[in-house]
C-alpha positions, 0 to 999 in steps of 0.5 A: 428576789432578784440577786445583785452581781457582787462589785468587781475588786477595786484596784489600787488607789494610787498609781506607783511613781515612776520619777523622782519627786521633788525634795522638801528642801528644793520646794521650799526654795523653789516656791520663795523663787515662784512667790518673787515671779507671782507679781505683776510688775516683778513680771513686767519688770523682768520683761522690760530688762530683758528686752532692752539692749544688752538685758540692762535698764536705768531704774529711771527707765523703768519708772514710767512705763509701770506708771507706779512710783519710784519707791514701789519699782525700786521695791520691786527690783530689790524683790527680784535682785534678792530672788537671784533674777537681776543684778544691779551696778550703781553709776552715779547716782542711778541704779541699773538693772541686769537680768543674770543670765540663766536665772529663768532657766532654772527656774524652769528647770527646777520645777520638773524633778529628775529621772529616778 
């Protein structure tokens, strides 16, 4: 009868962490940040802005190049104005649109934790 080798002991299953990890409470802000970006034409919207002079657009500009309705784009402003990523000035009866500076950033920044 031929005798196995015994199995080598496992090491541990779980490699220890080495950095902090991000909180419960910023995930969940971060996640309502991601879920407003997860779209798009809020993606699109937020391109389009920030490549026009001085990161501002006429909601009447944005409508066209989307090919969606008023309604829809104005939405979608809205989604991303709540979000923190644009604000918006009514002149007359137009809105217009700005990116706020930095809004992406932390986005970016948010989503890596810090040292430990």
């Amino acid at each position: 009868m031929t005798m196995l080798a015994p199995l080598p002991l496992a090491q541990a299953c779980c490699t220890p962490l080495t950095r902090a990890t991000l909180p419960a409470e910023d995930a969940v802000g971060l996640a309502r940040t991601l879920k407003a970006l997860a779209d798009p034409a809020r993606l699109r919207l937020l391109s389009l802005v920030a490549a026009t002079e001085d990161s501002e657009a006429c909601v009447c500009d944005l409508t066209d190049v989307l090919g969606l309705s008023q309604a829809t784009v104005s939405h979608h402003l809205k989604v991303l104005v709540d979000a923190g990523f644009l604000s918006r000035t009514k002149r007359g009866t137009w809105a217009y649109y700005r990116l706020v500076p930095g809004s992406l950033d932390t986005v970016a920044s948010s989503s890596r934790p810090s040292e430990a």
